[in-house]
PDB file of N, CA, C and O in Angstrom:
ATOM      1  N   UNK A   1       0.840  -1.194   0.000  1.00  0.00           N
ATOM      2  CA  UNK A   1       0.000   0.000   0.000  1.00  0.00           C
ATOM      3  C   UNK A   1       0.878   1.249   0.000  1.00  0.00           C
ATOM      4  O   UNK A   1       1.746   1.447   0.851  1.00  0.00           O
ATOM      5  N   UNK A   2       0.567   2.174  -1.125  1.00  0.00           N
ATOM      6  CA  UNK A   2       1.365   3.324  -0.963  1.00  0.00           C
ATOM      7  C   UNK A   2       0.740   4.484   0.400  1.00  0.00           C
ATOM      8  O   UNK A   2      -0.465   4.549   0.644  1.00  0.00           O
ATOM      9  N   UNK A   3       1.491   5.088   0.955  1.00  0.00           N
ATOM     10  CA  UNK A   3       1.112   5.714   1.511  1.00  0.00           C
ATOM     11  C   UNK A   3       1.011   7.366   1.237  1.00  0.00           C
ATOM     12  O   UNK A   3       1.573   7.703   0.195  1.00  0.00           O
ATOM     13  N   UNK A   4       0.452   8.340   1.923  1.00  0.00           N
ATOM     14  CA  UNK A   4       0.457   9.394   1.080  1.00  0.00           C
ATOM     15  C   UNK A   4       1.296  10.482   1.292  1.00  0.00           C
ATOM     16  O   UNK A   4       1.318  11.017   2.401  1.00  0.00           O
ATOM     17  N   UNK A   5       2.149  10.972   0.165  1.00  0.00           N
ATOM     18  CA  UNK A   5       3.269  11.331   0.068  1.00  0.00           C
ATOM     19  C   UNK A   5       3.465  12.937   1.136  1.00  0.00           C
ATOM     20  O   UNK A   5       4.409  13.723   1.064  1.00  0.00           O
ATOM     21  N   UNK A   6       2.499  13.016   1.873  1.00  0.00           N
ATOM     22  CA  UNK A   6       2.518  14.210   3.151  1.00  0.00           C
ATOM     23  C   UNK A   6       2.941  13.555   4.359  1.00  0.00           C
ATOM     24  O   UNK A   6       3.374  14.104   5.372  1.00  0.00           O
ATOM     25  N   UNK A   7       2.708  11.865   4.072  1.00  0.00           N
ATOM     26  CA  UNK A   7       2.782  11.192   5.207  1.00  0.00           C
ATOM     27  C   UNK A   7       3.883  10.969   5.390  1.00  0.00           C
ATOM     28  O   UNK A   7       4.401  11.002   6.506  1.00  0.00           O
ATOM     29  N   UNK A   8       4.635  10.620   4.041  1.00  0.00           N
ATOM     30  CA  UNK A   8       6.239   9.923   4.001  1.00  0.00           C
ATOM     31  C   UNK A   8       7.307  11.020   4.051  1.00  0.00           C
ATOM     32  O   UNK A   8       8.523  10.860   4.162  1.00  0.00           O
ATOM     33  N   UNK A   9       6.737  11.973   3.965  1.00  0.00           N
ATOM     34  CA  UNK A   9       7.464  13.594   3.645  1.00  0.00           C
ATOM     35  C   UNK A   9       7.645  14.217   5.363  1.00  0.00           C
ATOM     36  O   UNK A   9       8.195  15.308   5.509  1.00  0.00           O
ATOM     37  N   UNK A  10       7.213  13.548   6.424  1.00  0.00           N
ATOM     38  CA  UNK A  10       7.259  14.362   7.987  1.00  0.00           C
ATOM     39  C   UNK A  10       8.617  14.062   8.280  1.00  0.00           C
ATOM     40  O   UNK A  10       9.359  13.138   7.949  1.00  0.00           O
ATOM     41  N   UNK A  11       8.761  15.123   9.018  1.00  0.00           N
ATOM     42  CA  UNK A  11      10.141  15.241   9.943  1.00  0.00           C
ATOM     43  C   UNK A  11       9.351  14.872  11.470  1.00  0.00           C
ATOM     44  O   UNK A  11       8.629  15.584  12.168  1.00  0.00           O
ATOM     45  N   UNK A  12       9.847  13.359  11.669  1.00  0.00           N
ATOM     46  CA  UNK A  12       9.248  12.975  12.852  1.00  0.00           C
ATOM     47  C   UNK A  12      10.066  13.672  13.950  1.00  0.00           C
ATOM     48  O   UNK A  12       9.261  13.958  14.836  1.00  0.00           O
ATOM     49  N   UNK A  13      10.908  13.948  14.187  1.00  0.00           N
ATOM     50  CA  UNK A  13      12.083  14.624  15.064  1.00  0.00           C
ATOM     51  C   UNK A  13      11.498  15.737  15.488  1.00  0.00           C
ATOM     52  O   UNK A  13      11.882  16.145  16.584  1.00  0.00           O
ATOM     53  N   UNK A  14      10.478  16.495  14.797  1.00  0.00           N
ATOM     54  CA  UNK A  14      10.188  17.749  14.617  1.00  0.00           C
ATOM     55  C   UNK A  14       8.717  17.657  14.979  1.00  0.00           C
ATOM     56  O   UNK A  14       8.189  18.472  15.735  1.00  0.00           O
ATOM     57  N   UNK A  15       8.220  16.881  14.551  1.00  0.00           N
ATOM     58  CA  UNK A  15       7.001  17.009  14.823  1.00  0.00           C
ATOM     59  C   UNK A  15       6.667  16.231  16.297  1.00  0.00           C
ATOM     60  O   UNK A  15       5.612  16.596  16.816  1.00  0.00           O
ATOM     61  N   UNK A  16       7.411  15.249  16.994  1.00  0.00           N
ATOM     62  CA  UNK A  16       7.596  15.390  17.673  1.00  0.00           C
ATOM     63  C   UNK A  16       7.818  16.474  19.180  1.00  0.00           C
ATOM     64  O   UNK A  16       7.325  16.207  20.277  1.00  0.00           O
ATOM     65  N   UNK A  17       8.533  17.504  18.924  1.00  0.00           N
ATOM     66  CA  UNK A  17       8.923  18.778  19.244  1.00  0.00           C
ATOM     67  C   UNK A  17       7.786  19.439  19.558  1.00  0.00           C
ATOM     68  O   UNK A  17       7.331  19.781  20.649  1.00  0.00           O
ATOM     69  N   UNK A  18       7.337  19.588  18.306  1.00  0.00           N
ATOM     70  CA  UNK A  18       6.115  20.636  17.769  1.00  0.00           C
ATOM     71  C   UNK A  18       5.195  20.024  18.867  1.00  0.00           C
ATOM     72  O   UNK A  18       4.679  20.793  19.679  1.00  0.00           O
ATOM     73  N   UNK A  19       4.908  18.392  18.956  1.00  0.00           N
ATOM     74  CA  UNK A  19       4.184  17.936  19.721  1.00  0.00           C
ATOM     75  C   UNK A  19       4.009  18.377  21.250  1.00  0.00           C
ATOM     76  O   UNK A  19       2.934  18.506  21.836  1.00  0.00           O
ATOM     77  N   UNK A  20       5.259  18.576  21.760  1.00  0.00           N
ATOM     78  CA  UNK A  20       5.875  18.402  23.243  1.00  0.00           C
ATOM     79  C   UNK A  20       5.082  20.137  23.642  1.00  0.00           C
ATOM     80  O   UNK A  20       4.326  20.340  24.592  1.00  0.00           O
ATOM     81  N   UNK A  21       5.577  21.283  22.519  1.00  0.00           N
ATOM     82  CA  UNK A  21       5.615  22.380  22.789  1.00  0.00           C
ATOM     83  C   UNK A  21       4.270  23.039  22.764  1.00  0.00           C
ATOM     84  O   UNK A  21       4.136  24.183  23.198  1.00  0.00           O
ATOM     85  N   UNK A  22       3.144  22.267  22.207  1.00  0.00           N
ATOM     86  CA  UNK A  22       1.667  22.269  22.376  1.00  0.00           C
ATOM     87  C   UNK A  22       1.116  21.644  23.561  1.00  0.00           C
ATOM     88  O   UNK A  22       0.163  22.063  24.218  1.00  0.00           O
ATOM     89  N   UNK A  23       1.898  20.462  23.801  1.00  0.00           N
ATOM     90  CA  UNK A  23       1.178  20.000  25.485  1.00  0.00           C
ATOM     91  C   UNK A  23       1.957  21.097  26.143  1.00  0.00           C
ATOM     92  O   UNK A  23       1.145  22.017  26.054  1.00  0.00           O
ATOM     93  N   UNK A  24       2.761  21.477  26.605  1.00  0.00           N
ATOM     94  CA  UNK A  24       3.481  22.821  27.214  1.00  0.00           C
ATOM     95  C   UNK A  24       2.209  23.755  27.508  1.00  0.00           C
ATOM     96  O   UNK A  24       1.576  23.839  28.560  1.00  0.00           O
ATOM     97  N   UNK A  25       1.958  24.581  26.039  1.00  0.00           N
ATOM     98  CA  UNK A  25       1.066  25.629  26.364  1.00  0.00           C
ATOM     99  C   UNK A  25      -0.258  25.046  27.133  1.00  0.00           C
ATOM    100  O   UNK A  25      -0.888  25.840  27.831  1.00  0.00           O
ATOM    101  N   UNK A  26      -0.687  23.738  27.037  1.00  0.00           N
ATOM    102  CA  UNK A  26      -1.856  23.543  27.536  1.00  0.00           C
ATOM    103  C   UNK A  26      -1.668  23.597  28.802  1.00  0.00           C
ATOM    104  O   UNK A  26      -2.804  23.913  29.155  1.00  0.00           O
ATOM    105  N   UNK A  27      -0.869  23.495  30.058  1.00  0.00           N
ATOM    106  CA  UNK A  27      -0.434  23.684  30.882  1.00  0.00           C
ATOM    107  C   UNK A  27      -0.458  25.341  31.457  1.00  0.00           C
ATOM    108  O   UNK A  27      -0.447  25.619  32.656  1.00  0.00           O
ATOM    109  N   UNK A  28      -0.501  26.578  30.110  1.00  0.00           N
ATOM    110  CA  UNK A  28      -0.156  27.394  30.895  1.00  0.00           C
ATOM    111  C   UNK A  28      -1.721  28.387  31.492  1.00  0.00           C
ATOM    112  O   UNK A  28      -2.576  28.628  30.639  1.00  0.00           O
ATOM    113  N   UNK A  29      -1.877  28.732  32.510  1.00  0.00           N
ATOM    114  CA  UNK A  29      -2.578  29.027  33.498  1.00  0.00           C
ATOM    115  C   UNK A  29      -3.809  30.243  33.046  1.00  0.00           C
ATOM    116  O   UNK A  29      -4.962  30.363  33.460  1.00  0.00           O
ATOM    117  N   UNK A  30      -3.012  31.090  31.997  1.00  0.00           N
ATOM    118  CA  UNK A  30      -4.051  31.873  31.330  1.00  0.00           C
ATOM    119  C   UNK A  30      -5.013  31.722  30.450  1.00  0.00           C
ATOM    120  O   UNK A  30      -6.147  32.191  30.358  1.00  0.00           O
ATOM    121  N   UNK A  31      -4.388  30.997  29.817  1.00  0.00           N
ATOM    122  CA  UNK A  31      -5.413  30.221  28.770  1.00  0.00           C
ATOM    123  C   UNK A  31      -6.555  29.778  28.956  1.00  0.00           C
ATOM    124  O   UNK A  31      -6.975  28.999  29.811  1.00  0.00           O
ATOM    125  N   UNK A  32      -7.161  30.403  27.955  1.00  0.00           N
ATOM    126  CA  UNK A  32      -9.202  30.287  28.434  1.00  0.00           C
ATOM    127  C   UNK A  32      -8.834  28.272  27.661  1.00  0.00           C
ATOM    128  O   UNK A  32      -7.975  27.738  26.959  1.00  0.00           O
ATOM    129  N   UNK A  33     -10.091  27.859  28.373  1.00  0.00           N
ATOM    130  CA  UNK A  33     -10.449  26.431  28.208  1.00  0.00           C
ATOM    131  C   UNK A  33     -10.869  26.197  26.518  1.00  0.00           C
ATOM    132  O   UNK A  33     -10.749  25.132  25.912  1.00  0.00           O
ATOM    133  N   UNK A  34     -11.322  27.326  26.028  1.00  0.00           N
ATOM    134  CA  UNK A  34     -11.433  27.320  24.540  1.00  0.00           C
ATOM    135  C   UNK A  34     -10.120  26.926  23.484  1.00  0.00           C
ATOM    136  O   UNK A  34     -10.029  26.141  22.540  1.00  0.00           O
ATOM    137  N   UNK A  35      -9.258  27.780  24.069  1.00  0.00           N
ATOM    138  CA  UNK A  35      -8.117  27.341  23.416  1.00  0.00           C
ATOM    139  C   UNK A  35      -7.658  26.267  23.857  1.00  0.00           C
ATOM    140  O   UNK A  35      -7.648  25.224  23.204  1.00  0.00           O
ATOM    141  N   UNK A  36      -7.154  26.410  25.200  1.00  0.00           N
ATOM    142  CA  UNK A  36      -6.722  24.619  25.680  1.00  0.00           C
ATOM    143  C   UNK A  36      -7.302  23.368  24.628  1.00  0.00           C
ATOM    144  O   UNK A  36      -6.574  22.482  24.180  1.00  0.00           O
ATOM    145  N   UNK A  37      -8.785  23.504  24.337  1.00  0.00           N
ATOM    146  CA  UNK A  37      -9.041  22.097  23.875  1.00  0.00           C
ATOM    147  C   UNK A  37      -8.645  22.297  22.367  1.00  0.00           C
ATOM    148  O   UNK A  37      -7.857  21.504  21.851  1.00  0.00           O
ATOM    149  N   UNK A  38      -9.142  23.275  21.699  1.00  0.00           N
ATOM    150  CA  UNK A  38      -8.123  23.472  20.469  1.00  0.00           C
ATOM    151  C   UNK A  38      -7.028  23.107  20.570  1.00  0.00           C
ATOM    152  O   UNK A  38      -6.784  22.457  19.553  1.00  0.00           O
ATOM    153  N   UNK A  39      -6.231  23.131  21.172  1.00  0.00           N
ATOM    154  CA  UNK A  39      -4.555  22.840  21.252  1.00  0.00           C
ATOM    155  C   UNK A  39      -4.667  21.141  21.367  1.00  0.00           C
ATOM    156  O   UNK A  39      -3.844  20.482  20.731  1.00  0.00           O
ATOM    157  N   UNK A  40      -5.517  20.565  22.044  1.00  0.00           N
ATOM    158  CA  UNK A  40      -6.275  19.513  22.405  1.00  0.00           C
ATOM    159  C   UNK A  40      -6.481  18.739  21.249  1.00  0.00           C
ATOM    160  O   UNK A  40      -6.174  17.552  21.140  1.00  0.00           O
ATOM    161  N   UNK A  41      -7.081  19.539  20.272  1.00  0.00           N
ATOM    162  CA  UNK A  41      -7.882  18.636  19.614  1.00  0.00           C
ATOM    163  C   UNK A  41      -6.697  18.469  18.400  1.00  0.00           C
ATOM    164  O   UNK A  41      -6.967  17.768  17.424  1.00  0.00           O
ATOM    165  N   UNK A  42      -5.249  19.209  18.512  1.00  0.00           N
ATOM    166  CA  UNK A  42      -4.482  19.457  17.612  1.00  0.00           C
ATOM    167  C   UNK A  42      -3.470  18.434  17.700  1.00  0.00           C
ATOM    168  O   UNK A  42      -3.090  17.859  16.681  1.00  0.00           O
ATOM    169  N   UNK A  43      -2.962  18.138  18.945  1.00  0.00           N
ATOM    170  CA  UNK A  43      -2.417  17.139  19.837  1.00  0.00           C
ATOM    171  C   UNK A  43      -3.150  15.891  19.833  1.00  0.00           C
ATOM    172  O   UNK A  43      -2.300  15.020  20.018  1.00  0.00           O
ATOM    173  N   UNK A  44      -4.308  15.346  19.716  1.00  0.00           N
ATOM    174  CA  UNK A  44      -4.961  14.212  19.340  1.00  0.00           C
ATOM    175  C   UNK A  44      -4.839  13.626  17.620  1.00  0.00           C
ATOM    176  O   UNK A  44      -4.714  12.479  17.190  1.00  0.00           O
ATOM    177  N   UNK A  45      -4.929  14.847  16.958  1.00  0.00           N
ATOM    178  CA  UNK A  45      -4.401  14.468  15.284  1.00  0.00           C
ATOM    179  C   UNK A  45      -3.040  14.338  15.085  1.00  0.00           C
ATOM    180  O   UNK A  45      -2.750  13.525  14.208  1.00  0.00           O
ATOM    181  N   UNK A  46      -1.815  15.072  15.810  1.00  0.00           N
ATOM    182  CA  UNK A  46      -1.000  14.336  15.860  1.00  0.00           C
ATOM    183  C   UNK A  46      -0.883  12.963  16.576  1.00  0.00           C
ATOM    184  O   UNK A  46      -0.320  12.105  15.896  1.00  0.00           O
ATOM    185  N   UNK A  47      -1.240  12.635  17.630  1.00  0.00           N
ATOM    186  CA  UNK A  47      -1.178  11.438  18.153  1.00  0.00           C
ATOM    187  C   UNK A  47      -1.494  10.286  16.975  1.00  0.00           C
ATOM    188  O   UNK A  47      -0.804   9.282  16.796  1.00  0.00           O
ATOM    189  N   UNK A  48      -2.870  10.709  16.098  1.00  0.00           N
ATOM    190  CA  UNK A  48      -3.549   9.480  15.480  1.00  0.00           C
ATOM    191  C   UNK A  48      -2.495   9.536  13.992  1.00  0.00           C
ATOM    192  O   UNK A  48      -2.592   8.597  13.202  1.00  0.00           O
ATOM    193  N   UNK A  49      -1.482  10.723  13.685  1.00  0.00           N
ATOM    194  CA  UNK A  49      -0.719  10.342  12.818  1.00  0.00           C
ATOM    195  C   UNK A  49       0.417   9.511  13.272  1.00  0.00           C
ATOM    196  O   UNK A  49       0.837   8.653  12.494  1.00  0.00           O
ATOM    197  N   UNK A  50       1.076   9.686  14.662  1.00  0.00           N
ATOM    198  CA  UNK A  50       2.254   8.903  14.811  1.00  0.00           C
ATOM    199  C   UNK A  50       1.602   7.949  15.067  1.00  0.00           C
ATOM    200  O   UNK A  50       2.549   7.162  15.054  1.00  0.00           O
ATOM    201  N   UNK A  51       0.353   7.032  15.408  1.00  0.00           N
ATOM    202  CA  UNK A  51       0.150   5.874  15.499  1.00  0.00           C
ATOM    203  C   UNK A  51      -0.269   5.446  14.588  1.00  0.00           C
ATOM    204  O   UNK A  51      -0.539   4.282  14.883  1.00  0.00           O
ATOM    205  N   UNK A  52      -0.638   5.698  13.162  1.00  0.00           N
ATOM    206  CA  UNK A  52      -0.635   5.324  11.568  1.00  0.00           C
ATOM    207  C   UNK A  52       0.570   5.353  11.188  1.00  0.00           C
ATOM    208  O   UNK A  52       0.824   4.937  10.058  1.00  0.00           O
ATOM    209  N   UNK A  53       1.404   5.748  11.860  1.00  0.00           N
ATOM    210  CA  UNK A  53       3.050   5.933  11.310  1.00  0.00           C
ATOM    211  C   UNK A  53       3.083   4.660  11.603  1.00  0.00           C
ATOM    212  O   UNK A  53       3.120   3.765  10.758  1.00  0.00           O
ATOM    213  N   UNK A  54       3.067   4.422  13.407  1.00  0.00           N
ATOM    214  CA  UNK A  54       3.715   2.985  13.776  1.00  0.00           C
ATOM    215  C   UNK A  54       3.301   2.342  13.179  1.00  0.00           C
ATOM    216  O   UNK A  54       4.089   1.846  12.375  1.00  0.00           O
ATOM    217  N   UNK A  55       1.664   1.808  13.081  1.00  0.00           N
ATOM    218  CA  UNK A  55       0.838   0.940  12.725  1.00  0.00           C
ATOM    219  C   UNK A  55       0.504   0.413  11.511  1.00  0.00           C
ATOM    220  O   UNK A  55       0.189  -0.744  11.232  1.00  0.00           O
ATOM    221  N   UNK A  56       0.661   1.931  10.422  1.00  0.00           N
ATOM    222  CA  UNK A  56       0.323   1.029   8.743  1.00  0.00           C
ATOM    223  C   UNK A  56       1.643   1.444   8.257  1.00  0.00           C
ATOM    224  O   UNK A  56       2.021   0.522   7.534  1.00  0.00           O
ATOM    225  N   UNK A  57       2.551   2.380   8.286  1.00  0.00           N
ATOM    226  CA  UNK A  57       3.763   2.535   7.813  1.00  0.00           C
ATOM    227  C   UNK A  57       4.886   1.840   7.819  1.00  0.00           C
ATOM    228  O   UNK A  57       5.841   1.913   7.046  1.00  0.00           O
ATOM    229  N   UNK A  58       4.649   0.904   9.085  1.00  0.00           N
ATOM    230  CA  UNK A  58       5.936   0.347   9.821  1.00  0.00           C
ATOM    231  C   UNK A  58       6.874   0.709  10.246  1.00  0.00           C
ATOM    232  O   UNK A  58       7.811  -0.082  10.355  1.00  0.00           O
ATOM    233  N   UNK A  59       7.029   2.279  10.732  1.00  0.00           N
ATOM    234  CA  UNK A  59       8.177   2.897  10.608  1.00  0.00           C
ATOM    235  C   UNK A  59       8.905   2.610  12.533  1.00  0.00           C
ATOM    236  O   UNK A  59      10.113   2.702  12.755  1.00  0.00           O
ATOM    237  N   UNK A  60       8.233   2.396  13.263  1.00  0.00           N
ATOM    238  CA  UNK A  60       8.768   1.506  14.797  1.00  0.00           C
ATOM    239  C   UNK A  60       8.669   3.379  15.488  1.00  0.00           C
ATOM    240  O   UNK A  60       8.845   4.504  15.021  1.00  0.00           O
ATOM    241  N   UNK A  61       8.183   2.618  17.179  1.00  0.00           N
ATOM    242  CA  UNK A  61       8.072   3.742  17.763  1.00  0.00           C
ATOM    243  C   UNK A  61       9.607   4.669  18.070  1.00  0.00           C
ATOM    244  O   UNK A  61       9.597   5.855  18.398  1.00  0.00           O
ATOM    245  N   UNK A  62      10.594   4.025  17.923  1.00  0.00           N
ATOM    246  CA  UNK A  62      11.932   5.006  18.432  1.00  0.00           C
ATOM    247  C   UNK A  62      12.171   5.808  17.121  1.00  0.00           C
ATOM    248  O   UNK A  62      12.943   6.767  17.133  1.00  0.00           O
ATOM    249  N   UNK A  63      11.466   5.398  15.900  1.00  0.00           N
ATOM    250  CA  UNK A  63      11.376   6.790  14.784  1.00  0.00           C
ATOM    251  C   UNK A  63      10.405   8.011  15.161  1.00  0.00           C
ATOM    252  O   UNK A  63      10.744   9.194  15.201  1.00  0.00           O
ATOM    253  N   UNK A  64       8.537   7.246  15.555  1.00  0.00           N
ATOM    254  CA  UNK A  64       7.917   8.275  15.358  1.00  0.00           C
ATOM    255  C   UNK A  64       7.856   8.720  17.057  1.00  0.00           C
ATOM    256  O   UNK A  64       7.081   9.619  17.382  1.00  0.00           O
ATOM    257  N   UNK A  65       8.466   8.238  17.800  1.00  0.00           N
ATOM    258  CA  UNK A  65       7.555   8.512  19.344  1.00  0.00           C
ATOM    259  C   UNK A  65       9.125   9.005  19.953  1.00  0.00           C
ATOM    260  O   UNK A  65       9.245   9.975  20.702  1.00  0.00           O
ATOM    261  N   UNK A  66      10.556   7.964  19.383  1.00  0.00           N
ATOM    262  CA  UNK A  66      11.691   8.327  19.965  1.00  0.00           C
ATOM    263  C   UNK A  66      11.404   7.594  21.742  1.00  0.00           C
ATOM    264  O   UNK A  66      11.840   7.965  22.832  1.00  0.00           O
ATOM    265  N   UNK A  67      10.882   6.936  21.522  1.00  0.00           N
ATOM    266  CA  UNK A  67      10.576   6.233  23.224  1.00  0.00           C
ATOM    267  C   UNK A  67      11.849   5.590  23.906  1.00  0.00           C
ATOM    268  O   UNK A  67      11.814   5.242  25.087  1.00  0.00           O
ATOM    269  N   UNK A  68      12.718   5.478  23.297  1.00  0.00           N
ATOM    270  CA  UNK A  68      13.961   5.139  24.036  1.00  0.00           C
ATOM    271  C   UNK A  68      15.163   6.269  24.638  1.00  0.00           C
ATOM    272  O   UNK A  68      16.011   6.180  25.526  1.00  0.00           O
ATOM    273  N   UNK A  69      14.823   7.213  23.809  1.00  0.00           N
ATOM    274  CA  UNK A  69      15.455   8.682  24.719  1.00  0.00           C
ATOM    275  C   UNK A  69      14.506   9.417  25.407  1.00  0.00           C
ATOM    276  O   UNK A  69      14.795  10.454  26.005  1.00  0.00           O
ATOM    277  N   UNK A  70      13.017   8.793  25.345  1.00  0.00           N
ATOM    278  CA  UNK A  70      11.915   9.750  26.492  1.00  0.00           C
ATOM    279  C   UNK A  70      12.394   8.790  27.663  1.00  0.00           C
ATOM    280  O   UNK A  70      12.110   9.208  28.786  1.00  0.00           O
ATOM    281  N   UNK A  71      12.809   8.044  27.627  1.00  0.00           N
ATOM    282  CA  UNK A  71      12.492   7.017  29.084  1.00  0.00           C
ATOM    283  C   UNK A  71      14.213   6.974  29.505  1.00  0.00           C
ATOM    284  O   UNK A  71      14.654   6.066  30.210  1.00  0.00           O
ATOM    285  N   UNK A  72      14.960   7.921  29.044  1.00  0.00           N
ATOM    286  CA  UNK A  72      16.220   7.592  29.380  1.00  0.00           C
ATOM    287  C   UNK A  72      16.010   8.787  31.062  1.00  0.00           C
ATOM    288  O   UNK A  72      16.942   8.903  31.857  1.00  0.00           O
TER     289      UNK A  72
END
């Protein structure tokens, strides 16, 4: 199955990042609950891409998740 060429084209390293630095803001204290879940709901579509990464791509979680330097 080909996959689609936006999919094979991510900088997981990065989007990763991008990931970390959106749960961050949801954390910060001013933020009306409107935005929080926006940020929310932005952070859940990444989630369901790195787990189509793992899952139909084959690409293994220490590419898309890096789980062996989160747990170091």
């Amino acid at each position: 199955m080909e996959h689609p060429e936006f999919l094979q084209k991510i900088d997981w390293k990065l989007l990763r990042e991008q990931k970390q630095h959106l749960l961050t803001m949801t954390k910060v204290q001013w933020l009306n609950n409107s935005f929080k879940d926006s940020l929310n709901g932005v952070i859940h579509l990444i989630d369901a891409i790195q787990d189509y990464a793992c899952e139909e791509m084959k690409l293994g979680d220490k590419v898309v998740f890096n789980l062996e330097e989160d747990n170091k």
